[in-house]
MARMARVEX-27282 format. One record per residue (C-alpha): x, y, z; residue in three letters; residue number from 1. Coordinates in pm, 1 decimal, m for minus. Each point is the difference from the previous one (the first is absolute). Layout:
% residues N
c1=X	c2=Y	c3=Z	res=ALA	n=NUM
...
END
This chain:
% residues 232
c1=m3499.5	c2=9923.1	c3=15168.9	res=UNK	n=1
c1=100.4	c2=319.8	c3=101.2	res=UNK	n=2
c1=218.4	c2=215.5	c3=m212.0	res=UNK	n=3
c1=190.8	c2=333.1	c3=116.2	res=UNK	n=4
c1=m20.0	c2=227.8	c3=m236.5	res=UNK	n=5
c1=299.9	c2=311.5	c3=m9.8	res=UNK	n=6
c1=m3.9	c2=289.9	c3=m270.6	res=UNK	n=7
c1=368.3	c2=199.5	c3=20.6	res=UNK	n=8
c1=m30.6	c2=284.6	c3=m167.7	res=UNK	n=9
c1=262.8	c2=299.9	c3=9.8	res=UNK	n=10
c1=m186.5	c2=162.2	c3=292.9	res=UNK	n=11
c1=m175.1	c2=m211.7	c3=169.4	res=UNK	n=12
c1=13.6	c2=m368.2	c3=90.1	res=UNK	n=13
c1=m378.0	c2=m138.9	c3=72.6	res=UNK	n=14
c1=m129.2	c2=m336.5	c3=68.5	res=UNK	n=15
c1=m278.8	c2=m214.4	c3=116.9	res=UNK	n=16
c1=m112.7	c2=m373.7	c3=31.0	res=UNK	n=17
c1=m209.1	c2=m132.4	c3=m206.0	res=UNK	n=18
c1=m303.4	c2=m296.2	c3=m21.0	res=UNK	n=19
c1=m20.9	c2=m287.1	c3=m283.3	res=UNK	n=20
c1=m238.3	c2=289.0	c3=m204.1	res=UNK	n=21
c1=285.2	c2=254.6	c3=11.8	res=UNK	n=22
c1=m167.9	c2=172.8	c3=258.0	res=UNK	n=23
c1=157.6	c2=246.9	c3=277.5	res=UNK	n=24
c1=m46.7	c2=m158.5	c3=349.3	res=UNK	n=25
c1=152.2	c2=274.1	c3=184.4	res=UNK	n=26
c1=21.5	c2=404.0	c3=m87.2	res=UNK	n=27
c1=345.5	c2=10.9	c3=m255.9	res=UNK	n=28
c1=245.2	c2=163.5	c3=213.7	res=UNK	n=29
c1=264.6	c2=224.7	c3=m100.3	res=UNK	n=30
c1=381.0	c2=122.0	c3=72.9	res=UNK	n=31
c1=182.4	c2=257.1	c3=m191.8	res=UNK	n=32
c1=258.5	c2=m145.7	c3=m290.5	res=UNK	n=33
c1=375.2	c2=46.8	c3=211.0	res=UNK	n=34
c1=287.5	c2=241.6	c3=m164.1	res=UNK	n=35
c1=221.5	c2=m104.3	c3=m108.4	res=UNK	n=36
c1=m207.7	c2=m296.5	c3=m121.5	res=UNK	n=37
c1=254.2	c2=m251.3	c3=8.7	res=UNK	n=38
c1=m124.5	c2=m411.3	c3=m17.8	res=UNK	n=39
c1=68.1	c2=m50.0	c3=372.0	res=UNK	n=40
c1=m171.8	c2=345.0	c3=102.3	res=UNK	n=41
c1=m325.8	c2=m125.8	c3=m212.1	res=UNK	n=42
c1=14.3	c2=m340.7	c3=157.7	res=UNK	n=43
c1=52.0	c2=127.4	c3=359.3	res=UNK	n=44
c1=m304.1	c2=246.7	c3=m52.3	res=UNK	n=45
c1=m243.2	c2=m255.5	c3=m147.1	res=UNK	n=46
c1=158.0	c2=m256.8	c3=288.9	res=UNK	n=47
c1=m171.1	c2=306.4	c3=247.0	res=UNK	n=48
c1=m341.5	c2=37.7	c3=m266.5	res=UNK	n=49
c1=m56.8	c2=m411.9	c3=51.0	res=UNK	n=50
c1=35.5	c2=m6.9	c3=359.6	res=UNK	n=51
c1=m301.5	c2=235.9	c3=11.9	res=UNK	n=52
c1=m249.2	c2=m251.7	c3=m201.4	res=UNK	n=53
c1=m172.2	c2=m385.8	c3=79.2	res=UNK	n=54
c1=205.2	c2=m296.1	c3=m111.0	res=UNK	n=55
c1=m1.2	c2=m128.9	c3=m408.0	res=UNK	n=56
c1=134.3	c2=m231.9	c3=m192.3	res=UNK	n=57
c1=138.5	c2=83.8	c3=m309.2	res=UNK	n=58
c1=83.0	c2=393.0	c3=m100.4	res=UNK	n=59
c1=m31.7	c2=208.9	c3=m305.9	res=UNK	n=60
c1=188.7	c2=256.3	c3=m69.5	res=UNK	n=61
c1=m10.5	c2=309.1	c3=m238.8	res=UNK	n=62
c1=296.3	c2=170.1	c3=m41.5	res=UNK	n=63
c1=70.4	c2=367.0	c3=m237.5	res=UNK	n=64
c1=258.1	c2=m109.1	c3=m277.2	res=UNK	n=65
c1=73.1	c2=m314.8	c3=m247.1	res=UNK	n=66
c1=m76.3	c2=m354.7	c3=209.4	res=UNK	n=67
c1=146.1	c2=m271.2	c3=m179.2	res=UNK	n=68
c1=m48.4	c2=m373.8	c3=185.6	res=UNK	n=69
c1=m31.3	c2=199.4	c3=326.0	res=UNK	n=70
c1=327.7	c2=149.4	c3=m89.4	res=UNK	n=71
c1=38.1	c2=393.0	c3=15.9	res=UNK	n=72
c1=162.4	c2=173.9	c3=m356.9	res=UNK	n=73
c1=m108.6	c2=314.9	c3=9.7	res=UNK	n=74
c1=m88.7	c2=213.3	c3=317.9	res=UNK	n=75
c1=m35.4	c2=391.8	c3=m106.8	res=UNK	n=76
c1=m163.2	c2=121.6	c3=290.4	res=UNK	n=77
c1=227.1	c2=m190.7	c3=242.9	res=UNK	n=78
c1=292.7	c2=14.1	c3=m163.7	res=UNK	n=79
c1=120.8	c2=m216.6	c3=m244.2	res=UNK	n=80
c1=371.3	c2=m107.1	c3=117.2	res=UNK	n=81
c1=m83.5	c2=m141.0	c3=308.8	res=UNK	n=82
c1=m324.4	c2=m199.3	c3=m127.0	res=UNK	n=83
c1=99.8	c2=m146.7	c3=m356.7	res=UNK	n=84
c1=36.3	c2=m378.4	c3=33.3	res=UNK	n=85
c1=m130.1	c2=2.5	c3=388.6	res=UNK	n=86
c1=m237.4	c2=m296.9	c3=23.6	res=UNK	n=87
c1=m294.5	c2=149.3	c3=214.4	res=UNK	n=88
c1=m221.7	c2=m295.3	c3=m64.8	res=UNK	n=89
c1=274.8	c2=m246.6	c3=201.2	res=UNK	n=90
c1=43.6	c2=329.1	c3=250.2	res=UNK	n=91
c1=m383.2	c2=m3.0	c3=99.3	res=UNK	n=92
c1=32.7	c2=m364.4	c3=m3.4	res=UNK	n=93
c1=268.3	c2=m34.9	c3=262.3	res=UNK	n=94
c1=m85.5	c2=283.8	c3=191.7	res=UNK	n=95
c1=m366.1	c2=m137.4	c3=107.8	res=UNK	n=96
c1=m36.4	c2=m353.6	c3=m81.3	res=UNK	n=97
c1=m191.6	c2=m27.1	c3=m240.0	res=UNK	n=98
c1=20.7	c2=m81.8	c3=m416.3	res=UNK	n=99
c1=5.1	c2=371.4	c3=m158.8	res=UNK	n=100
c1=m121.2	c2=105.4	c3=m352.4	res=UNK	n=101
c1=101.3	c2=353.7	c3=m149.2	res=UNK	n=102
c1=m97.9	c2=162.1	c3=m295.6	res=UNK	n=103
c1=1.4	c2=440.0	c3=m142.5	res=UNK	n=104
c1=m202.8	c2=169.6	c3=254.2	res=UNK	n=105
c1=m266.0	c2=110.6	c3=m315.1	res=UNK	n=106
c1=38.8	c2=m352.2	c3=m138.5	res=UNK	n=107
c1=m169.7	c2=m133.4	c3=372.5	res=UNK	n=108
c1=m281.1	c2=305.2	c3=m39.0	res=UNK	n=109
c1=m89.5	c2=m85.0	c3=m339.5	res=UNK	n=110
c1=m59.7	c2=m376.5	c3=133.5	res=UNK	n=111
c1=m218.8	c2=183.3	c3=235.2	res=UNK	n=112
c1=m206.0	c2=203.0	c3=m240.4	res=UNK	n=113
c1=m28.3	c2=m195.0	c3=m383.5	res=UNK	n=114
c1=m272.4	c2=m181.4	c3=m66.7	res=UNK	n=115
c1=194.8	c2=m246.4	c3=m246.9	res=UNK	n=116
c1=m147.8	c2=122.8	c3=m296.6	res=UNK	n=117
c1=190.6	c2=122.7	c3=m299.2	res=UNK	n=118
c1=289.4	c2=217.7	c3=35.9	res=UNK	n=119
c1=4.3	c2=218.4	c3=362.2	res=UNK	n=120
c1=265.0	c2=242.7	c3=72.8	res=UNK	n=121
c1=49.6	c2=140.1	c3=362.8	res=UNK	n=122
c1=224.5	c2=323.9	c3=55.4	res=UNK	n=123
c1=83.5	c2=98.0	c3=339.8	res=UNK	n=124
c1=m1.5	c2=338.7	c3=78.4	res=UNK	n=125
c1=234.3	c2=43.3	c3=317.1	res=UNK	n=126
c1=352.6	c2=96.3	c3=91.7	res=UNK	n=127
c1=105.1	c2=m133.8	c3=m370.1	res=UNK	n=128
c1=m245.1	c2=m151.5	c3=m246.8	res=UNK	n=129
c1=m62.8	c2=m328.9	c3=27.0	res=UNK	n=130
c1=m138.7	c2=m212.9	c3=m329.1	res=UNK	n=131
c1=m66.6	c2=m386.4	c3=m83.0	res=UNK	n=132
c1=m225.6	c2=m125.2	c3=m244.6	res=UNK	n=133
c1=m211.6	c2=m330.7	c3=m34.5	res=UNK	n=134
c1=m80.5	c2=m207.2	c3=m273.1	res=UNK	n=135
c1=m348.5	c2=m211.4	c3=72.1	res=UNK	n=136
c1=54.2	c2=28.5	c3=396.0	res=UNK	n=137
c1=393.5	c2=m94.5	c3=m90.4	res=UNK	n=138
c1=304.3	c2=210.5	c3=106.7	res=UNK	n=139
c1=168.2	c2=101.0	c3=m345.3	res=UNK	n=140
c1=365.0	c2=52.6	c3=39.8	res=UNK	n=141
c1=48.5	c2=330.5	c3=199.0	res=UNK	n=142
c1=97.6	c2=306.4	c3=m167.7	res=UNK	n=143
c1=179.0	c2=312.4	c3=174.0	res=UNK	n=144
c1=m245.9	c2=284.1	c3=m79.4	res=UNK	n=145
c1=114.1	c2=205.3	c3=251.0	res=UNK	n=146
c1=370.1	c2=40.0	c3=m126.9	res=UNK	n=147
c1=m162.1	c2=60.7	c3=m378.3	res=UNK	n=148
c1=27.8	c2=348.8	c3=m158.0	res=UNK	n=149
c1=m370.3	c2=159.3	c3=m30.4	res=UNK	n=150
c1=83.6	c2=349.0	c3=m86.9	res=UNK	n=151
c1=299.0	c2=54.0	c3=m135.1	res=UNK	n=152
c1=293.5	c2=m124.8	c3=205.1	res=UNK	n=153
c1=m249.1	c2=27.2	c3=321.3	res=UNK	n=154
c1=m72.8	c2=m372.6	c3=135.8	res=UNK	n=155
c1=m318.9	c2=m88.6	c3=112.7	res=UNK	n=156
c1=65.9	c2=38.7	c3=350.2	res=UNK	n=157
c1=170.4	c2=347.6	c3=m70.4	res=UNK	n=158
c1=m348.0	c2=77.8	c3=m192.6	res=UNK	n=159
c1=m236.6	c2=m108.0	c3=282.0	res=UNK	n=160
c1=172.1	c2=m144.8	c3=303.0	res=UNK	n=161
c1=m71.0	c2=171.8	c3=318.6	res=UNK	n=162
c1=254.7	c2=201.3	c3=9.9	res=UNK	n=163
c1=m85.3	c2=201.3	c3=m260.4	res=UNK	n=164
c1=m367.1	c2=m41.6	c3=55.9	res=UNK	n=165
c1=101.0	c2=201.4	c3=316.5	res=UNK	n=166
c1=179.0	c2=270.0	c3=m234.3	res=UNK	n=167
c1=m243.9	c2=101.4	c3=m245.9	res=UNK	n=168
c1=m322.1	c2=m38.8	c3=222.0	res=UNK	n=169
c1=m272.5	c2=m264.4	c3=m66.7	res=UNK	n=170
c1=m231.2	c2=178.7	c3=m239.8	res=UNK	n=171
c1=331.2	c2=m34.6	c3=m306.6	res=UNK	n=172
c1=135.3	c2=m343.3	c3=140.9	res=UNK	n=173
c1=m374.2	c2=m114.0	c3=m82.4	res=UNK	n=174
c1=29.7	c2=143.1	c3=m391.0	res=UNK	n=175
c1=328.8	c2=m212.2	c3=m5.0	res=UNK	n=176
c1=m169.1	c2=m312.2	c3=152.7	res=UNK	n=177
c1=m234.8	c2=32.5	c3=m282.0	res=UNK	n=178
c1=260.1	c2=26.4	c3=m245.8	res=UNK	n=179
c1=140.4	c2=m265.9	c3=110.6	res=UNK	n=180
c1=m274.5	c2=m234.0	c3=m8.8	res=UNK	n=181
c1=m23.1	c2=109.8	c3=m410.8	res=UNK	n=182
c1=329.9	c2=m120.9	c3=m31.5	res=UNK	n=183
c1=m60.4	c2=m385.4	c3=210.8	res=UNK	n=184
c1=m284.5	c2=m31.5	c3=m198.3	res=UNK	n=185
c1=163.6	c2=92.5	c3=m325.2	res=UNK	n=186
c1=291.8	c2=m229.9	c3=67.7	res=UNK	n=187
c1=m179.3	c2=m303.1	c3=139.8	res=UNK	n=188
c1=m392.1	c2=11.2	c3=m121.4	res=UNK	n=189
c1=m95.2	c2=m112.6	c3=315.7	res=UNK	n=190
c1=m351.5	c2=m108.3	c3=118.0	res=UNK	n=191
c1=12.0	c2=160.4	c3=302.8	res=UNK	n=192
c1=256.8	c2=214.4	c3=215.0	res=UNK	n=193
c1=4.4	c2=28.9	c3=413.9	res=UNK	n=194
c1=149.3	c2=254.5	c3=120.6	res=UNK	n=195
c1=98.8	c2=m75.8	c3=358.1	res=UNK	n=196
c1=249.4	c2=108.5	c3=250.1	res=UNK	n=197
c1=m35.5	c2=250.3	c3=240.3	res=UNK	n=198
c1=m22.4	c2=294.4	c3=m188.1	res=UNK	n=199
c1=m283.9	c2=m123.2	c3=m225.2	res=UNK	n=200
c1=m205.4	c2=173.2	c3=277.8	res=UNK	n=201
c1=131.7	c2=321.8	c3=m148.6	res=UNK	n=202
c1=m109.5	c2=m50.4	c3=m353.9	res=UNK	n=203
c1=m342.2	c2=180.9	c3=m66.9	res=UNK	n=204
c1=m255.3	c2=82.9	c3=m258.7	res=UNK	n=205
c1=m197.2	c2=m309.1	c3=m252.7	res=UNK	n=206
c1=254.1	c2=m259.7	c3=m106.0	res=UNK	n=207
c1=m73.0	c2=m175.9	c3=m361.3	res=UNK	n=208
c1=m200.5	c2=m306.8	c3=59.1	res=UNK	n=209
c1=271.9	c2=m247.8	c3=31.5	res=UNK	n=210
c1=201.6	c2=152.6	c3=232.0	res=UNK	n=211
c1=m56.3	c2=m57.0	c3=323.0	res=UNK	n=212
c1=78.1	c2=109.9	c3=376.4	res=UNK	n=213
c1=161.3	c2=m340.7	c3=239.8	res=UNK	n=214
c1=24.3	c2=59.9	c3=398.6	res=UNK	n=215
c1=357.8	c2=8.4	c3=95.5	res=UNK	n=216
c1=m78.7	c2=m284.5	c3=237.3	res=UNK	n=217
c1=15.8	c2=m236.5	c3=m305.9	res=UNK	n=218
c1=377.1	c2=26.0	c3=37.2	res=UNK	n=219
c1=m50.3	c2=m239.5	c3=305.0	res=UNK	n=220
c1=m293.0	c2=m169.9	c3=m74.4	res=UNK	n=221
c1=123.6	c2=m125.6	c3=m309.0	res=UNK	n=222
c1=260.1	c2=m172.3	c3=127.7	res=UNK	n=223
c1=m234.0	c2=m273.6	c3=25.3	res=UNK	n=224
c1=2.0	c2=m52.2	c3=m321.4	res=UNK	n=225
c1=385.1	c2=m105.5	c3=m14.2	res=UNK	n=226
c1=m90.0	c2=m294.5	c3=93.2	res=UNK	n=227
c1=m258.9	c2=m90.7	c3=m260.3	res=UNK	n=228
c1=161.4	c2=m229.8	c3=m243.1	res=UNK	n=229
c1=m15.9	c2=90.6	c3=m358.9	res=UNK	n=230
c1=m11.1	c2=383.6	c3=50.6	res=UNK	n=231
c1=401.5	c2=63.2	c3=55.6	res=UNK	n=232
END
């Protein structure tokens, strides 16, 4: 059983196949997200990403905003208006053939990365900030961290998304990082926190001792994990 495994994020679209262990069997390959990213510019990008990889037989897919029953609610990096209500799950379905599951893009990263032990929380540090937490290896409902005041009326993504990460230089969008793990931690007690995405490569000096770094190729290799039963 092979499964293809797709990670849309708001500037870049990557995916890969994977084995029955969740493992890569090809290099993940890579396009850059399409603007405007309307739902049939997406599809007809991934539609060129697929062609490049072996054949599969069921796909996971992460994608950046609120997921609910492989229906889209909330897209914030894509825009909103032309994604709320689109169902990507029966899109990916029809498109290639085969049954599609889809799921928040740090929801399928965490599945990658948790050990199922007590309560993990993953945060995605990328073009927004991704979150999800799990309960004993299970997917708690999924809370919109990103769009949640931090610092005064600043969200988190205006606090340490890229963009301003790109602003204010790496050395104070690490100080924020930290001060943003004080505040998960003092809202959610958590066992242990991942920070993932691609921009956890940027975050430097010792981090407390549960906190840890995830490779940003958990976004695709977790998508294995969808279809575990008991863990979505």
């Amino acid at each position: 059983m092979k499964t293809l495994a797709i990670d849309i994020g708001g500037t870049g679209l990557k995916a890969s196949v994977l084995d029955e262990a969740g493992t890569m069997l090809v290099d993940r390959v890579r396009v850059p997200t399409p603007h405007p990213s309307r739902p049939k510019d997406v599809m007809a990008a991934l539609d060129g990403l697929v062609k490049q990889l072996p054949a599969f037989d069921r796909i996971s897919a992460g994608f950046p905003g609120v997921v609910r029953e492989g229906k889209v609610i909330t897209a914030p990096h894509l825009g909103t208006k032309q994604w709320a209500g689109y169902d990507l799950q029966a899109a990916l379905t029809q498109a290639f053939g085969k049954p599609a599951r889809v799921e928040n893009d740090a929801e399928v990263q965490g599945l990658g990365v948790i050990t199922g032990k007590g309560l993990e929380v993953v945060l995605t540090l990328g073009t927004g900030i991704g979150s999800s937490i799990f309960s004993n290896g299970r997917m708690t409902p999924h809370l919109e961290l990103a769009h949640h005041p931090i610092h005064k009326s600043a969200t988190y993504d205006e606090y340490i998304g890229d963009a301003v990460r790109k602003k204010i230089g790496k050395k104070k969008w690490n100080v924020r990082v930290r001060r943003a793990i004080d505040i998960v931690n003092t809202l959610l007690n958590y066992d242990t926190l991942y920070l993932g995405g691609g921009n956890a490569a940027n975050v430097t000096g010792k981090l407390p001792p549960n906190v840890q770094l995830a490779s940003n190729e958990k976004g695709i290799t977790g998508g294995i994990h969808l279809w575990d039963e008991g863990r979505r």
